[in-house]
N, C-alpha and C positions, 0 to 999 in steps of 0.2 A: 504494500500500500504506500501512499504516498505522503509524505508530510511535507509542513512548512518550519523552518529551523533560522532565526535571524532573515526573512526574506526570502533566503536559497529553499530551494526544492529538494527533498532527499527522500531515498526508497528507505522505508522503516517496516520491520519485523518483530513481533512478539516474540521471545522466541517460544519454541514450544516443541517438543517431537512428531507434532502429525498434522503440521498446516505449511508443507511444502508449497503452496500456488504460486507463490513470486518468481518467475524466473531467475532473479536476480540472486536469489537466496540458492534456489538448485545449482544455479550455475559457479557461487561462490564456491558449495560443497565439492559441484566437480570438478576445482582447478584447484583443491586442497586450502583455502585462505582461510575455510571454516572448517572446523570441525569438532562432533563429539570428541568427551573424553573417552581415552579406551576404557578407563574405569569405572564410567560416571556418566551415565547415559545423562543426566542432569544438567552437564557445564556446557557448554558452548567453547570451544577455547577459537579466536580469531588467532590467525599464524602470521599473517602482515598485516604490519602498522608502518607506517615511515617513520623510521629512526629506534621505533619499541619492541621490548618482548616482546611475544606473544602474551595475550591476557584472556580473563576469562571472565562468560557472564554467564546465569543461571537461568530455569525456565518461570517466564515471567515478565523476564528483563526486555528490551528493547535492543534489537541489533540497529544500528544505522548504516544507510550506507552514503555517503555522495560523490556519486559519478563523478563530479566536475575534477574533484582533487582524488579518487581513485580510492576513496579513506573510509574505512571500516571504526565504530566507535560502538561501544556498547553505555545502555543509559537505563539508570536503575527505575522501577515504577513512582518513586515520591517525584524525581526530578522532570520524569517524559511529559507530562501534563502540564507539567509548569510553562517549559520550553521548546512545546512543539503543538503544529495545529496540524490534527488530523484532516490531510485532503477527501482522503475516497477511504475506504473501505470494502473490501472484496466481500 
C-alpha cells in the first residue's frame, strides 16, 4: 500500500506472515534485502540499508520502503500513525 511520509510517497507494509500482495515486498524477499529469521518466523531482518547492519522489525511493525533513494526502514506501531498518511489500502 501506499503512504505519504514528509510529502514523499513511499510503499508501506505491515508486516505480517500471510499478506504477501505488494509486489514490492515479494520482490524484496526475492532478491534477499528481506528476510525471515531462520529462527524466528517472527523478525523481519532487512539485509541493506546504506551505510547499516542489517536490522530487525517484528510482526506488526511497518516495513517502509522508498523507491526514490532505494531505502528500506522499519517503523514501530506508536510512531506509523503519527508520521505517515495512509494513501490506499488493498
Amino acid at each position: 500500500m501506499k503512504a505519504e511520509y514528509k510529502g514523499e510517497k513511499v510503499e508501506v507494509w505491515k508486516i505480517s506472515d500471510n499478506t504477501l500482495e505488494d509486489e514490492w515486498v515479494r520482490k524484496a524477499f526475492d532478491v534477499g534485502k528481506i528476510r525471515w529469521l531462520k529462527f524466528d518466523d517472527t523478525r523481519l531482518q532487512v539485509m541493506e540499508r546504506k551505510n547499516q547492519v542489517p536490522y530487525y522489525g517484528t510482526m506488526g511493525e511497518w516495513l517502509v520502503f522508498d523507491a526514490q533513494n532505494d531505502d528500506y526502514s522499519i517503523v514501530n506501531t506508536y510512531v506509523f500513525p503519527q508520521r505517515y498518511e495512509v494513501l490506499e489500502d488493498k
